[in-house]
C-alpha positions, 0 to 999 in steps of 0.5 A: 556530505550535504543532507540531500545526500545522508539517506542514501548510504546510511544503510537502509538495508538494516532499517526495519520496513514500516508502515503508516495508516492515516484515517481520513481527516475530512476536507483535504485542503489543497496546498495554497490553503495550509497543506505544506506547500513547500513539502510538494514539488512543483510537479506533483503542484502541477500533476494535482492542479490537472484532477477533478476536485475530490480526486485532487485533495486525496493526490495531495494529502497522499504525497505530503503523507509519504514524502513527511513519512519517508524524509524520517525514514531516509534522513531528508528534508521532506521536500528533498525525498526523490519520490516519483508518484505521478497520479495513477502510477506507483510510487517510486524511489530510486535506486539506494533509497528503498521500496515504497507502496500507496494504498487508499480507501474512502480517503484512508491511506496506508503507506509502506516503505521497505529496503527491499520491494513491499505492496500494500492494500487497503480496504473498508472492512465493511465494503460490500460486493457479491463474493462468490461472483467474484469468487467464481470469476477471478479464484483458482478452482483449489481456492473456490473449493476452500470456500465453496462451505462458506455463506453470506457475510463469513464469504464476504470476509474471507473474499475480501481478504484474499484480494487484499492479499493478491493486490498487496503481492501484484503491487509488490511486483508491479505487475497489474491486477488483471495480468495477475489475479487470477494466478494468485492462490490463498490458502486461507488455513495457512495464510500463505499466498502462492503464485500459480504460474512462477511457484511463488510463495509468500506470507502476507502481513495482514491486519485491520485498523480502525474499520480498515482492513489491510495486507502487505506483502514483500521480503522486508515484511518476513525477516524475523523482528521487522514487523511492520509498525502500524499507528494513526495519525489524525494529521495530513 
């Protein structure tokens, strides 16, 4: 069997999810200047070629991140992952290949591939907003009353933390973020996110790393002994 072909019936549903965090590495250099232009297809070459300048480095490093990431995990020479990321859109695999999951902040990028549907989000710990607005605007009334004791930087904290949380699930399901965020319930004592509308229960991984703060959020990430596995890399 050629080895385009070994990721895909290698039994992947007994492969461990995994995470990736990579901090931001300053200048991204586009790929004619040393970013593995052979890694990137021509598409996404074409799709980076279309953005602005700033948002054109960040696209690049995050594709050769996930398809240098996801080749180890798949058995493929990094070129030859079928991923299908136009830029704006969620990554995609397709079908025998497992799940995949983007999520950036100030050029820090955290990756998740799981056998089974993951999202992931990630955020500066110390990004700044006014929480109870948002709170108010966005928070089921059972959740706002949990807060409702709570001021200044211990709200902020714990805002944070729920739309971490409620992103990294409506990713999961590739639903959006405003269809979603406002049926989404923290229990900030139990730590399990409910879904308000279909009776959905799950139970966010959640961690922070390096001033980032991040969750994620699928099946694969709650069988027992398949946490995820979150290290930095300085590279692309």
């Amino acid at each position: 069997m050629g080895k385009s072909l070994r990721g895909l019936d290698t039994g992947l549903l007994l492969t461990p999810s995994q995470l990736w965090f990579l901090p931001p590495c300053g200048r991204v250099q586009p790929p004619d200047d040393g970013a593995a232009p052979d890694v990137l297809s021509t598409q996404e070459r074409s799709w980076g070629d279309a953005l602005p300048p700033l948002r054109r480095g960040l696209y690049w490093r995050s594709r050769l991140a996930m398809r240098l990431r996801l080749g180890a995990v798949l058995d493929l020479p990094p070129q030859q992952v079928p991923l299908h990321s136009p830029p704006g859109e969620p990554p995609q695999l397709p079908s025998g290949c497992g799940w995949v999951s983007l999520s950036h902040a100030a050029e820090a990028l955290l990756i998740a591939w799981s056998p089974q549907p993951v999202g992931v989000d990630l955020e500066r710990c110390d990004r700044r907003f006014d929480a109870r607005a948002l709170m108010q605007r966005f928070f089921p009334v059972v959740e706002q009353r949990q807060l409702a004791a709570m001021q200044d930087e211990a709200l902020r904290r714990a805002v944070l933390r729920s739309w971490l949380c409620k992103e990294a699930a409506i990713k999961w399901r590739h639903r959006g973020l405003a269809q979603e965020l406002s049926s989404w319930c923290l229990d900030h004592e139990l730590g399990q996110l409910s879904h308000g509308v279909e009776g959905i229960a799950v139970q966010p991984r959640e961690g922070r790393l390096e001033g980032w703060c991040w969750a994620a959020v699928g099946p694969g990430l709650e069988a027992p002994g398949r946490a995820p596995v979150i290290w930095s890399d300085s590279g692309v």
